[in-house]
C-alpha positions as CSV (number, residue, x, y, z in Angstrom):
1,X,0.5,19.8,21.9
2,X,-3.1,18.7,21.2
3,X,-3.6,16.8,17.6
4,X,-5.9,18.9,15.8
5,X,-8.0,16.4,14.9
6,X,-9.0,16.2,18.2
7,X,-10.9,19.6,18.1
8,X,-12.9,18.2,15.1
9,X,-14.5,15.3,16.8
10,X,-14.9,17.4,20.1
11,X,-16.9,20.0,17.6
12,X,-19.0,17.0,15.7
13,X,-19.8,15.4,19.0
14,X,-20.4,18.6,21.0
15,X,-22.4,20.6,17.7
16,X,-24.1,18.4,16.0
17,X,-24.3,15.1,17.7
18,X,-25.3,16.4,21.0
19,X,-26.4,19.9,19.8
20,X,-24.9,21.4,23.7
21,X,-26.4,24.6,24.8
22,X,-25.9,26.6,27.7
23,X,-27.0,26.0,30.5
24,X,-27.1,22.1,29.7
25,X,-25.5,19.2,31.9
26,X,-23.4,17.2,29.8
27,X,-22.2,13.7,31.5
28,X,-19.2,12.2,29.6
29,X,-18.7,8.1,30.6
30,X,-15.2,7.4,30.0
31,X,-13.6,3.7,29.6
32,X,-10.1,3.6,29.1
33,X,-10.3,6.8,27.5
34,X,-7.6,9.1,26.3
35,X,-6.9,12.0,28.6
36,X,-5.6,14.6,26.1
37,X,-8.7,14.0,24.0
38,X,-11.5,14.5,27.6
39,X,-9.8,17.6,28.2
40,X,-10.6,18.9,24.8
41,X,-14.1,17.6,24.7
42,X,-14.5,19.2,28.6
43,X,-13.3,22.6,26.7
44,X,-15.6,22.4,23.5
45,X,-17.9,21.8,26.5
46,X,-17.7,24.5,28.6
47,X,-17.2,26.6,25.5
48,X,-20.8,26.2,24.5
49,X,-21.9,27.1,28.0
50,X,-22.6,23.7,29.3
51,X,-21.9,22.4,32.4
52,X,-19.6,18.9,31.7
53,X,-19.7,15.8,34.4
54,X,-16.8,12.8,33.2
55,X,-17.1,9.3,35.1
56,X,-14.3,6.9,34.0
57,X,-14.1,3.8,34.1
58,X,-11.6,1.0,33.8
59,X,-12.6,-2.1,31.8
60,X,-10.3,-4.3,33.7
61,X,-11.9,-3.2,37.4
62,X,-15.7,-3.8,35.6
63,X,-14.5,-7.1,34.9
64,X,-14.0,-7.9,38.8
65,X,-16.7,-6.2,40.0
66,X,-19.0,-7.9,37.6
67,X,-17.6,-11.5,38.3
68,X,-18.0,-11.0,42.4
69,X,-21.4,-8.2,43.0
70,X,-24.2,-9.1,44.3
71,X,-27.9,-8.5,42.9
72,X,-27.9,-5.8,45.8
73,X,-24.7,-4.1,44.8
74,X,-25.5,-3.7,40.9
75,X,-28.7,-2.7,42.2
76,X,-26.8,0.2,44.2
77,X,-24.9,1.0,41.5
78,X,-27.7,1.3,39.0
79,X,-29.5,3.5,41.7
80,X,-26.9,6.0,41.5
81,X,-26.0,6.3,37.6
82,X,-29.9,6.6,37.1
83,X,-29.9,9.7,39.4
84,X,-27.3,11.0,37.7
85,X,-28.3,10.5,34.4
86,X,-31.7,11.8,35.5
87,X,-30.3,15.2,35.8
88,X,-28.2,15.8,32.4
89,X,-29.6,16.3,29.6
90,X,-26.5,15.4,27.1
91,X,-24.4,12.0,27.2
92,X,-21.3,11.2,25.3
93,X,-19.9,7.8,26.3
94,X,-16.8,6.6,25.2
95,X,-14.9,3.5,24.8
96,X,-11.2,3.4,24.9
97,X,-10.4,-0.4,26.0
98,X,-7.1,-1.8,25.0
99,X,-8.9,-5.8,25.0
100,X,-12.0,-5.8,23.3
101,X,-12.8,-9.1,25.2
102,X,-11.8,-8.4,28.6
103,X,-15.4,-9.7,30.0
104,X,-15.2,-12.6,28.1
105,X,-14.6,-14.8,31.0
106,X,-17.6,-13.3,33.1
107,X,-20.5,-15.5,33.8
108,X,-24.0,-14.8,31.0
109,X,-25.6,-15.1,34.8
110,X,-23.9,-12.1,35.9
111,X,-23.6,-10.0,32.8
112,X,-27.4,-10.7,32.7
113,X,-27.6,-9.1,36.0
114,X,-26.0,-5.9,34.6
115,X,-28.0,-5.9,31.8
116,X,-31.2,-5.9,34.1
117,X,-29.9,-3.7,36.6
118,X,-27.5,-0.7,35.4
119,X,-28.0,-0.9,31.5
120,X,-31.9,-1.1,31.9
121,X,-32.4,1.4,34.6
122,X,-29.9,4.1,33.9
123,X,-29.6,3.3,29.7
124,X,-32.7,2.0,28.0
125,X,-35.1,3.8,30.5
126,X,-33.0,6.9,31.0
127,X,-30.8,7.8,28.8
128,X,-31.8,7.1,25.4
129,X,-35.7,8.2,25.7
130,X,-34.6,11.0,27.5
131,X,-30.9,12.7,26.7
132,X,-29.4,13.8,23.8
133,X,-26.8,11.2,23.2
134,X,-23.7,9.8,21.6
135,X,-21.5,6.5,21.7
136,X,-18.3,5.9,19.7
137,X,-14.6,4.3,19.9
138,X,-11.6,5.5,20.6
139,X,-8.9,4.4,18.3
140,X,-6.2,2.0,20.4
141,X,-3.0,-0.4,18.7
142,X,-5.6,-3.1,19.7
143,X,-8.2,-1.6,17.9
144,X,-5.9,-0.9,14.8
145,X,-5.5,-4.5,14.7
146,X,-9.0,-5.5,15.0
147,X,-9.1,-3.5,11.4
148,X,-5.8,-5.2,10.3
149,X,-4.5,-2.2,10.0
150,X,-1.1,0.2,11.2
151,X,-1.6,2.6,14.3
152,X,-0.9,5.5,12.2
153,X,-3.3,4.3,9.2
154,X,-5.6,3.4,11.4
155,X,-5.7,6.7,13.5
156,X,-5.9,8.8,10.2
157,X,-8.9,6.5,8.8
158,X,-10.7,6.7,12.3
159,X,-10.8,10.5,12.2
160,X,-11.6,10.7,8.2
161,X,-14.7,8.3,8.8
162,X,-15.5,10.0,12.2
163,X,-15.7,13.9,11.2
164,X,-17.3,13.6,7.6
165,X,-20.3,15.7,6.4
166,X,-23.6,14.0,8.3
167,X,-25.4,16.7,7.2
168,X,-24.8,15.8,3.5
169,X,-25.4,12.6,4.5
170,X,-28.5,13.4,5.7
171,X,-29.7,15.0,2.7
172,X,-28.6,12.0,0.5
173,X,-30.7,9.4,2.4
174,X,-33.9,11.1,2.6
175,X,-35.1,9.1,-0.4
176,X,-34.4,6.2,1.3
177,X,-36.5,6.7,4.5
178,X,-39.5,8.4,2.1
179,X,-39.2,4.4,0.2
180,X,-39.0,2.7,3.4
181,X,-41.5,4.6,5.1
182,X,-44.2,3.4,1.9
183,X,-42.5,-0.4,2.1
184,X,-44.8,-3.2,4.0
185,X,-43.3,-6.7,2.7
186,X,-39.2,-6.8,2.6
187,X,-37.7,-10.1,0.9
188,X,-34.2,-10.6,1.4
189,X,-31.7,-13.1,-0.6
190,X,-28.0,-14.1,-0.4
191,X,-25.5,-16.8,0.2
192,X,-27.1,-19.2,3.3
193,X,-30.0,-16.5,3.7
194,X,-33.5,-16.5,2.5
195,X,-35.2,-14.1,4.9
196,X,-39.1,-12.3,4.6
197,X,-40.8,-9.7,7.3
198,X,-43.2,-6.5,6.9
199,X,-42.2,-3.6,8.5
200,X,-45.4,-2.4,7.5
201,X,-46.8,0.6,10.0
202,X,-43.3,0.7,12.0
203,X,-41.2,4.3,11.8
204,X,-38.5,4.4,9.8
205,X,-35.2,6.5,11.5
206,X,-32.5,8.1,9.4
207,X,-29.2,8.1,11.4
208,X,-26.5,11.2,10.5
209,X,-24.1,11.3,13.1
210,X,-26.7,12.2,16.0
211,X,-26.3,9.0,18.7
212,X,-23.8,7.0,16.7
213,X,-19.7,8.0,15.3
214,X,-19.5,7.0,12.8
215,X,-22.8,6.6,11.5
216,X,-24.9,6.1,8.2
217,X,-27.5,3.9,8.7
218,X,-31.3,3.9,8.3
219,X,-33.2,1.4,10.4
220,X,-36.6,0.0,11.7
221,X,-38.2,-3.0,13.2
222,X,-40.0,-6.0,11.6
223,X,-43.1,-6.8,12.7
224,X,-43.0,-9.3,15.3
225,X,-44.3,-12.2,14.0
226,X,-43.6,-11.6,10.5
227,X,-39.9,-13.4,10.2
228,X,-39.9,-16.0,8.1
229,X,-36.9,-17.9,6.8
230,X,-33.0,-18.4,7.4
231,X,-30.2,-15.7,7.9
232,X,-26.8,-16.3,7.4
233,X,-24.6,-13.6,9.0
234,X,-21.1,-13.5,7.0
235,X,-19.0,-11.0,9.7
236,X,-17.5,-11.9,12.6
237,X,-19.6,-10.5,16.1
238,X,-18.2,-9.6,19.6
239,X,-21.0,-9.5,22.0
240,X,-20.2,-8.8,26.1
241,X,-16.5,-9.8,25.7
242,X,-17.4,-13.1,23.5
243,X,-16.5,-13.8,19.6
244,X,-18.8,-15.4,17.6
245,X,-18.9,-16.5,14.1
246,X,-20.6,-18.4,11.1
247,X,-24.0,-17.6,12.6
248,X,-27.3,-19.0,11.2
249,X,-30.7,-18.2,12.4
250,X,-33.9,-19.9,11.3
251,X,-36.9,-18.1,12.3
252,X,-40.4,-19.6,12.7
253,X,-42.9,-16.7,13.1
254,X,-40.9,-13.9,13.9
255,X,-39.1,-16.5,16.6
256,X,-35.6,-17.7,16.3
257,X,-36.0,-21.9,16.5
258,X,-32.7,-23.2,15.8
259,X,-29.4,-21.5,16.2
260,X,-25.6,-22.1,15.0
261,X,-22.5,-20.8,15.5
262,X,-18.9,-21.7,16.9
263,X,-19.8,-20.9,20.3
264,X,-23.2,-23.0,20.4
265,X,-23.4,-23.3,24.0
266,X,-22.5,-19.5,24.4
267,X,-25.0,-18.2,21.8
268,X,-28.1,-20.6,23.4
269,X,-27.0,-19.5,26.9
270,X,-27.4,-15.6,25.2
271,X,-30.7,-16.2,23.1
272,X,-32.3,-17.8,26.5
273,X,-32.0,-14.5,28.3
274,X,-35.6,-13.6,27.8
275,X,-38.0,-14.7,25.4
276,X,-37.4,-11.3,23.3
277,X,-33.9,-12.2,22.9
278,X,-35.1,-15.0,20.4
279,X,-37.4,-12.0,18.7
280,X,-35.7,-9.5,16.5
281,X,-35.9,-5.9,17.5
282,X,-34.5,-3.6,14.5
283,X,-33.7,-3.7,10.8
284,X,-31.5,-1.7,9.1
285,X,-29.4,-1.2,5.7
286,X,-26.2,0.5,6.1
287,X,-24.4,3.2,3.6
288,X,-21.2,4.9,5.2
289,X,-18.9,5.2,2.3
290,X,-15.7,5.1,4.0
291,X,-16.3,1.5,6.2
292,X,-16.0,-1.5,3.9
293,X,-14.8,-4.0,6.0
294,X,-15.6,-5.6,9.4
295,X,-13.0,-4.8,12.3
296,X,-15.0,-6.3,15.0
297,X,-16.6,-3.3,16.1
298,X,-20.2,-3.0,16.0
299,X,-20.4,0.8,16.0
300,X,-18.4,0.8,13.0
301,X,-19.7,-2.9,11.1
302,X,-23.1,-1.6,11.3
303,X,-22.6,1.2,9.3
304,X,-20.5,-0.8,6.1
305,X,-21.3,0.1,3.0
306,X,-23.7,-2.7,1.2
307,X,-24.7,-4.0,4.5
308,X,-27.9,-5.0,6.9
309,X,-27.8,-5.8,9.9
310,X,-30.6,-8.2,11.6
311,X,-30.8,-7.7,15.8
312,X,-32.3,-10.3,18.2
313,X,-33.5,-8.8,21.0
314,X,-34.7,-5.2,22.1
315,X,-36.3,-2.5,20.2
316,X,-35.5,1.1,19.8
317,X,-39.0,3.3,21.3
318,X,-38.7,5.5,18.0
319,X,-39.3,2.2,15.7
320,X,-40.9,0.2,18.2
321,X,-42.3,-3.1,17.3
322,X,-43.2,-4.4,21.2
323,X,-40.1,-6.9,21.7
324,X,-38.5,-5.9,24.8
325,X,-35.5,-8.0,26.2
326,X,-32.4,-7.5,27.7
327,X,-30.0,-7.5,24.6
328,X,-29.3,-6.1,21.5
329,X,-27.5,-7.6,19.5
330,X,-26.8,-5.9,16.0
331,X,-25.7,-9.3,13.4
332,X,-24.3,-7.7,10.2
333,X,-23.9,-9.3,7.0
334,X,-22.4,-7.6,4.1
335,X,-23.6,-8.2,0.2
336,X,-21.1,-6.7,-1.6
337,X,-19.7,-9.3,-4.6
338,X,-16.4,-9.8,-2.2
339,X,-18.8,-10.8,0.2
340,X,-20.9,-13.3,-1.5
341,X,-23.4,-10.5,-3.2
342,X,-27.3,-10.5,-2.5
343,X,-30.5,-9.0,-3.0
344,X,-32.9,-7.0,-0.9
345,X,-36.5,-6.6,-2.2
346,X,-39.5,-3.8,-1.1
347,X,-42.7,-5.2,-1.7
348,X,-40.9,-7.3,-4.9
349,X,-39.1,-4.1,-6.0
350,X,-35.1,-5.3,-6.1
351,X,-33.6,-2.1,-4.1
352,X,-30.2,-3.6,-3.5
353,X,-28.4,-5.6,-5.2
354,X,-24.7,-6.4,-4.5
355,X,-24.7,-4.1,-1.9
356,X,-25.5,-1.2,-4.3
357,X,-29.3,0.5,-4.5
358,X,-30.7,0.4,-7.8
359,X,-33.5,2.9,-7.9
360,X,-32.5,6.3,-9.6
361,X,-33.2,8.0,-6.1
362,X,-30.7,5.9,-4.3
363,X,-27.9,6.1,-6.1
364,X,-26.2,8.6,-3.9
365,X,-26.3,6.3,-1.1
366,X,-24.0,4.4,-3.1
367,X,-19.9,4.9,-2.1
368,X,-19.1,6.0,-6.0
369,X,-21.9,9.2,-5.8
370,X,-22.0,9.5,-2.1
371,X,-21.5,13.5,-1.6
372,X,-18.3,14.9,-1.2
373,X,-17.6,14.8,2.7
């Protein structure tokens, strides 16, 4: 029998994430995925009148076929996922992987060649300029004790934080994006961090559940050149299969000079990929009411409540800034007291402080006011 909650999701993803209609190609990319739950996302589907497509995928065969192809091969391969994504128009890709760090042991050299080949050519040029699209996690034991948390806790928390109310959400963080969108200098304080950019001029994009589950976010890009400072990211980050941790940046006009963290040689190796990698490509403060804590996951530790997050590398087109680069690599640090508290200043207005917004118009944003979902 099919868990209820199942249906839910398929309807946020299929309604209003991807907003199917008939007639529409919808192309599903599967890793490690659940079956029960694909066959009720290919029904909410088809029960819209779209047409679904579903390529799975096994973390464990990408991980060989990354360590051994050839620049020709991923070349191939990126050839034929861009023709296919070229004639969709919806994507919902999910991730269902038992070991979050199952391409830890691949060469940078060779997941750089991914990154240039499949995930430039088919994603960042295709997919997400041109379909309507959605990414989330599927909720595994392993990924239950990423959280620190029981199977069965963890399963009921996933769906509670996955099917809330983004269009209430939507409503209460329309203040936000109006302040932002009038904001040119942004000052940021906290333990190990002393951080100032503009984001003068760039767009400012409210995030409701549309490409991300969860979601709750509102982000843009600095200006370039503008970083100035030190950032000390408090959470833990799992980037292509690889932890890191106690992360400091120090950034010299907009450019990231000196770098630490435990894996020093891994995290140099990953900033030299291009010279955007060293730039920082998006901004954003995060507000989901239900994520408080880090579990490892950056779908969902982007989106904590009292949080930024700070991300070398590429820019989204919608709040573009110019950096372009092979990664990007969302760093979040939280400000909450628990967390070491901090402050977040607009143009010398204090708009944050201890993860909480202080202006009257915020306050909803905040997880005591936040709309009932």
């Amino acid at each position: 029998m099919a868990d209820s909650r199942y249906q839910k999701l398929a309807k946020v993803l299929v309604e209003h994430s991807t907003r199917v209609q008939a007639g529409e190609v919808v192309l599903i990319e599967a890793f490690d995925m659940s079956e029960e739950f694909l066959v009720e996302l290919i029904r909410e589907i088809s029960a819209k009148g779209g047409h679904p497509l579903c390529m799975t995928k096994h973390n464990r065969v990408l991980r060989e076929l990354y360590r051994n192809a050839t620049e020709e091969q991923m070349e191939l391969l990126a050839k034929v996922e861009r023709l296919q994504m070229e004639n969709v128009q919806a994507y919902i890709g999910m991730r269902g992987s038992a070991n979050v760090t199952e391409l830890s042991d691949v060469p940078q050299e060779r997941l750089s060649l991914f990154q240039k080949s499949i995930w430039k050519k088919v994603h960042s040029e295709v997919r997400v300029p041109k379909t309507k699209w959605v990414v989330l996690r599927w909720p595994t034991p392993s990924f239950a004790q990423q959280a620190k948390m029981s199977t069965e806790a963890f399963e009921d928390f996933y769906f509670d934080v996955c099917t809330l109310n983004y269009g209430a959400m939507a409503e209460a963080m329309a203040p936000l994006q109006e302040l932002m969108d009038k904001t040119k200098d942004v000052h940021i304080k906290g333990p190990g961090t002393d951080l100032r950019f503009s984001i003068e001029g760039i767009p400012v994009i409210g995030c409701a559940g549309e490409n991300n589950i969860p979601d709750g976010e509102m982000f843009t890009s600095p200006i370039k050149d503008s970083v100035e400072g030190t950032l000390s990211v408090n959470t833990q980050s799992l980037y292509h299969g690889v932890v890191y941790e106690n992360i400091v940046l120090d950034f010299k006009a907009g450019r990231i000079e000196e770098v630490k963290a435990n894996r020093q040689d891994r995290i140099e190796e990953l900033l030299d990929s291009d010279e955007g990698a060293r730039y920082i490509g998006e901004f954003s403060l995060a507000f989901n009411p239900k994520i408080l804590h880090p579990m490892l996951d950056i779908l969902f530790d982007e989106k904590i409540a009292g949080s930024f997050h700070f991300t070398p590398g590429q820019a989204y087109e919608e709040a573009d800034n110019g950096n372009r680069s092979e990664i990007h690599w969302d760093l979040v640090t939280i400000q909450r007291p628990e967390y070491g508290g901090g402050e977040i200043y607009f143009d010398g207005e204090l708009v944050r402080k201890d993860g909480l917004f202080i202006p009257e118009q915020l306050q909803a944003l905040n997880p005591e006011n936040f709309p009932e979902v």
